[in-house]
N, C-alpha and C positions, 0 to 999 in steps of 0.2 A: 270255552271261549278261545278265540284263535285269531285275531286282528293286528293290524297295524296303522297306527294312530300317528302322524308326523313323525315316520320313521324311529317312534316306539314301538316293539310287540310285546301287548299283553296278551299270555297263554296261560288257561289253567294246567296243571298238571295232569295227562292222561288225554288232552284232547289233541285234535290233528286237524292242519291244515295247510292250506295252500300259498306259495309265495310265488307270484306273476312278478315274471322279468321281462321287460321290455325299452330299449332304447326308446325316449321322447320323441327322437325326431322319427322313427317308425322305421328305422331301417332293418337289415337281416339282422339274427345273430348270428354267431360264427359259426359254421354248423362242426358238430364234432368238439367242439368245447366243451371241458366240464365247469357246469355252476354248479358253487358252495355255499351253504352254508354254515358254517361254525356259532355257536354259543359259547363265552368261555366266562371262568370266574373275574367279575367286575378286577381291575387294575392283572390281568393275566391272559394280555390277548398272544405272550408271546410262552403262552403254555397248552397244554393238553385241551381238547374242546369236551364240555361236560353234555353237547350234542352235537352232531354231525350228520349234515344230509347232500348229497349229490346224485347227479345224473346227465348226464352227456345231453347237448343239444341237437336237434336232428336238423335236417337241413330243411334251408328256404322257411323259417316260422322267423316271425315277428314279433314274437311274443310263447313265451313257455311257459306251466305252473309246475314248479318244482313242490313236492308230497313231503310234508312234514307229518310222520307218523304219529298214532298216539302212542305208540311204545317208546318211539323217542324220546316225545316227552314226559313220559312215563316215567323213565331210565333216571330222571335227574333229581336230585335229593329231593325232598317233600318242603316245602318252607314252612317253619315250624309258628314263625308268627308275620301274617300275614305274608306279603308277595315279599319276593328275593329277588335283587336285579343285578344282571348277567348283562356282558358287552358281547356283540355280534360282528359278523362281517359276512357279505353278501359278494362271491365273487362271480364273474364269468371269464374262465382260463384261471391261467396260472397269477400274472400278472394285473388283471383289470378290474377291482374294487370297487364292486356297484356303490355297497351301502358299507362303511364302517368307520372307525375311528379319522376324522381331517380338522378342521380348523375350529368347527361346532365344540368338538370333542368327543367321546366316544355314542356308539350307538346302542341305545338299552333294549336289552332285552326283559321283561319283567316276569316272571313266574307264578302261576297263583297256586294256592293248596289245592288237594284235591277234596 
């Protein structure tokens, strides 16, 4: 399983998917930006990420799906009972914070066993 639910993701361990970025109002993205995205430990967004995925945008697209591997998420401890939940952020460039911690609070990432 590999979804996102109101800007929750629930992921089993081991599986891989896709994250579509796309401005609303439909415009370019920046071409030659890289989008991120991070996974870190819940209250640890300002430490090491326990995933990590990027890739440069090409030009003129509207929309990109950035590959979240299954080794990646593979890589991340096993939750020992039931799901584990991990805060994210979703960038495009350095500075421009699609999806991540703002006034909600932060954004879950949730884990399942494999």
């Amino acid at each position: 399983m590999f979804k996102l639910t109101n800007n929750t993701f629930h992921v089993t361990r081991g599986d891989s998917g896709y994250i579509t970025v796309e401005y609303k109002d439909g415009s370019t993205l920046p071409a030659g930006s890289l989008v991120t995205f991070g996974v870190y430990r819940k209250n640890e967004l300002d430490g090491q990420p326990v995933l990590w995925a990027d890739d440069e945008l090409p030009s003129g697209v509207t929309s990109f799906n950035l590959f979240v591997s299954s080794d990646q998420t593979f890589g991340m401890e096993n939750p020992e009972n039931g799901r584990e939940e991990y805060w994210y952020e979703l960038k495009v460039g350095a500075d421009r914070t699609v999806l991540g911690y703002d006034e909600t609070g932060a954004k879950i990432f949730y884990l399942y066993p494999t």
